[in-house]
N, C-alpha and C positions, 0 to 999 in steps of 0.2 A: 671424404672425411676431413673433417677438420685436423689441421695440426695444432695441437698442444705443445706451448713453450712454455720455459722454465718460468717465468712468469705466470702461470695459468696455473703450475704445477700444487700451489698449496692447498687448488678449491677444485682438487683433482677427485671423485668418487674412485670407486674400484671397478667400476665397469668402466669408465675412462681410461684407466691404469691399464684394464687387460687388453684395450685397443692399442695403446703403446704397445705393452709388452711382448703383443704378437710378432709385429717387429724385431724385437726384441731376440725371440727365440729365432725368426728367421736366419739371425746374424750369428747366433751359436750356432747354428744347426751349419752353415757357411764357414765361422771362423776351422769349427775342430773339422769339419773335410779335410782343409785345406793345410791343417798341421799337420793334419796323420798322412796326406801326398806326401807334403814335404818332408815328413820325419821318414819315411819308407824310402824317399829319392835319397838322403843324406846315410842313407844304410843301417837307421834303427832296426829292432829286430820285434820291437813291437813302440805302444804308444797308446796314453788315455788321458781325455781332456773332460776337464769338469768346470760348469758354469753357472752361476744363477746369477739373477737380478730381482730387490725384493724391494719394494714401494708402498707407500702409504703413509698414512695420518696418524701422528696422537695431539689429543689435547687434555687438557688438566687444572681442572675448576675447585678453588677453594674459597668458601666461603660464598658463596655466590658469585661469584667471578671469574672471570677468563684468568687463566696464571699463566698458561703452557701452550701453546698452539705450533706443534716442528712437523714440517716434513721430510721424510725421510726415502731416502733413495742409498741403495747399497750394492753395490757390483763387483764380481770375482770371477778370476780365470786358473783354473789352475794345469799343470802338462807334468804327465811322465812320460820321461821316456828310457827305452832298455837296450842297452847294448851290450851285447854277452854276458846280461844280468848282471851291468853295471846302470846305475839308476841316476838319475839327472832330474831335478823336481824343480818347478818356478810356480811362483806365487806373485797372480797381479791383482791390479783391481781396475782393468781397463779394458772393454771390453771391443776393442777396435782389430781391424786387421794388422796393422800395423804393429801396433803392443802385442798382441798374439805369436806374429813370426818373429821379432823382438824376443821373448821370452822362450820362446820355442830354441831358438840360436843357442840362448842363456843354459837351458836345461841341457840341449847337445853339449857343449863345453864342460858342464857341471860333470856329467857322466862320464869322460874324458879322465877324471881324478878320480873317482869315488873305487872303491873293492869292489869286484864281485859279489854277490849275494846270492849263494844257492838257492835262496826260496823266496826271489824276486822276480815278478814277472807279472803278468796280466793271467786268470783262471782261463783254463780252457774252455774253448768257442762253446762244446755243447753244453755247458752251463749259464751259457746269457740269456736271458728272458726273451720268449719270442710270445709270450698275451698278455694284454694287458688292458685288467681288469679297469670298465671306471669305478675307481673307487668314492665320487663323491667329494671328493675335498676340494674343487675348485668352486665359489660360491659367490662370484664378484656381484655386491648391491650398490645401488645408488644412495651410499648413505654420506652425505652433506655433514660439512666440517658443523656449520648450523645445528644437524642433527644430532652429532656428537657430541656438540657444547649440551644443547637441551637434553640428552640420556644423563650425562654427567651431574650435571646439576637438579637433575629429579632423584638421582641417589641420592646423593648429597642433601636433599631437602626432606626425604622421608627419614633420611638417617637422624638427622638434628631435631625432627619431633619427639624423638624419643627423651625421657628424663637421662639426666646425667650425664647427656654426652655434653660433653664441655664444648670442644671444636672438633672439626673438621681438618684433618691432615692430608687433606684434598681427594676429588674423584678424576679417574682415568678412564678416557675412553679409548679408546687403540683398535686399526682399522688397516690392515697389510695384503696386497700379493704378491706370492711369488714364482716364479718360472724358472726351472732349472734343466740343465742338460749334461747326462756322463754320455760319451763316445770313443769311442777305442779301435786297435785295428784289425779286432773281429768282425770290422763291418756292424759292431753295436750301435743304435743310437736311442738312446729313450729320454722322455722328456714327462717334467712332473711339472704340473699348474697349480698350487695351493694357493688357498685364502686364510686369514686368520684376525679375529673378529676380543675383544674383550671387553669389560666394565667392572673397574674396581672401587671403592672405597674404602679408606684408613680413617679410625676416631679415635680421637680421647677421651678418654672417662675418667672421671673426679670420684676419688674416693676419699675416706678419710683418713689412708696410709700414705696417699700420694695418687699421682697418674697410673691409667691402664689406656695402652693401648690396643686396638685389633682394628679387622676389615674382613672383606669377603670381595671376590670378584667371583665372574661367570666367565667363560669363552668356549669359542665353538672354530669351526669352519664354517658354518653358515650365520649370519645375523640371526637369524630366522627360531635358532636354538639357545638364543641368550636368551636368561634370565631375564623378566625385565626391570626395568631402574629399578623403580619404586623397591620391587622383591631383594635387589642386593641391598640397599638402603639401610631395609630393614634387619635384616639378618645379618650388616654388619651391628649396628645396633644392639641386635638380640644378643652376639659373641661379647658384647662391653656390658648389657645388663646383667648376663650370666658373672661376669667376675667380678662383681663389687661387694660379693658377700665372701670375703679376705679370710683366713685361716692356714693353720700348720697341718703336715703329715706327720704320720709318725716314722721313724726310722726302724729297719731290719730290713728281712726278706717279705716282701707281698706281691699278690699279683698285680700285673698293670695291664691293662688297654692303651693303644695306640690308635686315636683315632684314624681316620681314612688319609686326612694329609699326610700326619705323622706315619702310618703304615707304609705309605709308597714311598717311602725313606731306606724304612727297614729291608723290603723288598729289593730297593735296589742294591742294597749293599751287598745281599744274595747275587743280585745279576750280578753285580760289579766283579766278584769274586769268580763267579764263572765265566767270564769273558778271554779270550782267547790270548791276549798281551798279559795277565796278570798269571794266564796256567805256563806256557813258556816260560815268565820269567821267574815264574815259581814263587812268585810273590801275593799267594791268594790262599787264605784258609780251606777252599774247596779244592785242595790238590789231592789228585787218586781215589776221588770220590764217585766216579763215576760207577754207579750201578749199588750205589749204598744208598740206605734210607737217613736222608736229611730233612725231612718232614715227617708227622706224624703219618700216618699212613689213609688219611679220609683227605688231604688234600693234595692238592695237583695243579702243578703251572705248566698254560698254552699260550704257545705264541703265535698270534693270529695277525699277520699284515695287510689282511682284507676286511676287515671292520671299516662297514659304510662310514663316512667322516672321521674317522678315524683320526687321532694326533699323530700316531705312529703308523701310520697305513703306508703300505707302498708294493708297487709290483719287483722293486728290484730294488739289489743293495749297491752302496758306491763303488762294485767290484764290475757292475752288471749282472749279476747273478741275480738270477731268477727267486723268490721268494716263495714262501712254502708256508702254509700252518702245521706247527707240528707241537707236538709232547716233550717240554722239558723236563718236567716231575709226573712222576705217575704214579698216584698215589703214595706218595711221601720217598718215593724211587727215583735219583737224580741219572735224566735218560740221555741229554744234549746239555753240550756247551754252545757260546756263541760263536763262531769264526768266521772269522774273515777270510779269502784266499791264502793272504804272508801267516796269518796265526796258524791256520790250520796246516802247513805244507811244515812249519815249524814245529806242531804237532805230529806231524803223520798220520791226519786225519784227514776228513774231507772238509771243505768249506757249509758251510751252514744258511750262508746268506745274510751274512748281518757284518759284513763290513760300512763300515759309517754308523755301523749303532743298532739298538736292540729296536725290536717294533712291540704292536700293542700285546701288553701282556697281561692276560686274564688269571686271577686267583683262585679255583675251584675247589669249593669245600661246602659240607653243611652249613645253612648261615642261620646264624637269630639276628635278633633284635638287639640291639645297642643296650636294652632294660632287661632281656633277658641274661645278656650276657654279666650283667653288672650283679644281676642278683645269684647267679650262677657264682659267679667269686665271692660275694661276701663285701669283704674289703678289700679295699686295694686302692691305685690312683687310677684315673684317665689324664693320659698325657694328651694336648693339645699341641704341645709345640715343647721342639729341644733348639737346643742352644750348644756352639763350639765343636770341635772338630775330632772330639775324641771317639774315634771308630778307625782303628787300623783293621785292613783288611787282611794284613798275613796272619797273622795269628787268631783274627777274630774279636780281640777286646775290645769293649764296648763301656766306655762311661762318657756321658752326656749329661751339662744342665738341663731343665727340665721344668714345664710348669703345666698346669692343665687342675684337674676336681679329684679332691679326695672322695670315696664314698665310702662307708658303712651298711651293713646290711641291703647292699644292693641300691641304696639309693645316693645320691650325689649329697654332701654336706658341704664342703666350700669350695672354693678356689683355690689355689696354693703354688706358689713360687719360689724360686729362687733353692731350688732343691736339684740333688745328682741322682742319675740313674745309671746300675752299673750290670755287668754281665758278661758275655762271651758270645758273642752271635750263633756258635754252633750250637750251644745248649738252648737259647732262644730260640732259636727256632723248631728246636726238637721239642719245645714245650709248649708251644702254640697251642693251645686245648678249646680254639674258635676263632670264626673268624666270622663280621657281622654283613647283616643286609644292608648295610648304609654303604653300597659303592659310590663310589666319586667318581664321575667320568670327566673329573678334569684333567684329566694325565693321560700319558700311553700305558700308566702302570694301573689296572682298574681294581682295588680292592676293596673291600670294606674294612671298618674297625679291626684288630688284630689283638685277641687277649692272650698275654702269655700269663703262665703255672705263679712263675714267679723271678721277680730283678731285686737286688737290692738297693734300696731306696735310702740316701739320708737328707735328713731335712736340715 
């Protein structure tokens, strides 16, 4: 096999990447053995080593032309380790043996000063994942820096057919893999091989108030499941013809829609809330909620980490723990939190499987149509997009800039911006009275449209 040098590296496909990277993983799979010897000779009482390395291409065309061409290479090591549940952490980005026992030294020392922490430690053994599903998410294509330039620039050039886009705020194409490894001294070792694939476009549109901008991208784990050019092009396009017909809301209480982006927003401020660091520290509006009805009672959130291609798919969490599909809401009945090992022993719960983060989360409810639902309310707004940072999570308040389509009698009348939407997330979400068949599978959050009862809106 050929060696590939840093020289070669910019007109690298991702099937070349995963020839590297095999390597790659061999030398994690080498490095944490040979910490977690060492950490057991030097008398730790346990030890866990986590590693990726993530490679690939972007480039970025505006105007008809090349603007952006980076490649990108990114490397991490990280080590605990525990002595009488005293804890010693190092953070590198070097992924040699060398630096490895280097930092491994560094962490023994660190642990040397630190407190004890009762509810520090590595989960126990029979919790580490011993199957592992393929799930799909490794996709490596032979798509050429060339190929990239030309997907970029057929967005890009279906998008500017359209009237009244002014310019082009350039197309992105983006082409990554990555290989990762946790190991511990449970004799654990698992290893995850992802791909990740995208194509965006941003425009301007002229109107007679001034500029609008918008875009659309696609991505996937496979090539195979983007969008193609021409289609994002267009439908960014479509998102700027839609808002040039300018107009005001009215100000009170009315319903709104959230569409699909803007939903998996909302939704996550829900997870955010029940994760396991914000119930400990008692800093989450979903405190002592568990087994009360937080949603209307026809919907229901599942956490499924085995969704083929999946953005959030995974056999194991960053604890090792084995992964599960299981029922957070059941039927508007909140059943699980997320935990990690340290949240949940912090709890006096069990672990859940979602240290290092939630997986793919499915919204189960009756769905309509985006038009049915719109005629179902009346009036109201559809939010497209919010703005600023106003959503505390202890208490729940909720006010946010805001712009997206006024409608009337069910049907869309203009565009409108620069408007507040305001509320309480616990009563939002108890008001949810639908939720739409336009899911988005571009997240791990997969929901559709989200109407709530009613926010108050001022314009």
């Amino acid at each position: 096999m050929k060696r590939l040098t840093q020289r070669d590296n910019e007109q690298l496909t991702l099937v070349q990447i995963a020839e590297q990277q095999a390597q790659t993983a061999h030398t994690m799979r080498q490095i944490a053995e040979t910490l977690i010897d060492r950490a057991k000779g030097a008398g730790a009482d346990d030890i866990e080593v986590w590693s990726y390395n993530t490679i690939g291409n972007s480039v970025e065309v505006r105007n008809n032309e090349l603007e952006t061409l980076e490649f990108n290479q990114d490397s991490h090591l990280g080590i605990n380790v525990y002595f009488e549940q005293r804890k010693g952490t190092v953070s590198i980005n070097d992924l040699t043996e060398s630096a490895a026992l280097q930092g491994l030294e560094a962490a023994c020392n660190i642990a040397k000063f630190t407190e004890p922490d009762p509810y520090a430690g590595l989960v126990e053994s029979s919790r580490m994942a011993s199957e592992f599903k393929d799930l799909s998410l490794d996709h490596p294509f032979a798509l050429t820096i060339d190929d990239m330039v030309t997907s970029a620039k057929q967005a890009e050039a279906s998008a500017l057919n359209s009237q009244h886009i002014k310019q082009s705020e350039g197309a992105n194409c983006y082409s990554h893999r990555s290989v990762s490894c946790y190991a511990n001294s449970h004799d654990f070792c698992g290893f995850n091989q992802t791909t990740r694939y995208s194509l965006s476009n941003i425009l301007i549109g002229q109107t007679e108030k001034g500029m609008i901008r918008d875009g659309y991208y696609t991505l996937g784990r496979d090539y195979a499941d983007l969008l193609a050019p021409e289609a994002v092009g267009t439908e960014a396009a479509q998102r700027i013809q839609a808002k040039l017909k300018l107009g005001k809301s009215r100000s009170g209480k009315f319903p709104v829609v959230f569409n699909p982006e803007v939903a998996r927003g909302l939704w996550s401020h829900l997870l955010g809330a029940l994760k396991g660091g914000a119930l400990y520290q008692r800093s989450s509006f979903m405190l002592d909620k568990l087994g009360h009805h937080i949603l209307p009672k026809d919907i229901s959130i599942i956490e499924d980490p085995f969704i083929l291609k999946g953005l959030g798919s995974s056999n194991y969490d960053s604890d090792g723990v084995a992964t599960a599909k299981r029922t957070i809401v059941e039927q508007g009945r909140l059943d699980g939190y997320f935990l990690s090992g340290y949240s949940a022993r912090r709890l006096g719960m069990e672990t859940t499987g979602n240290a290092g983060g939630i997986h793919n989360i499915l919204i189960e409810s009756p769905q309509q149509s985006l038009d049915a639902m719109l005629k179902q309310l009346g009036t109201g707004l559809l939010i497209t997009e919010v703005m600023g940072q106003g959503v505390n999570i202890v208490t729940g308040n909720y006010s946010r800039g805001a712009s997206g389509f006024w409608f009337e009698d069910g049907e869309i009348q203009h565009y409108v911006q620069e408007i507040t939407i305001a509320g309480n997330l616990e009563d939002m979400l108890q008001s949810i009275i639908a939720v739409g068949s336009d899911v988005d599978g571009r997240s791990s959050i997969l929901t559709g449209s989200v109407a709530i009862d009613g926010m108050t809106i001022a314009a």
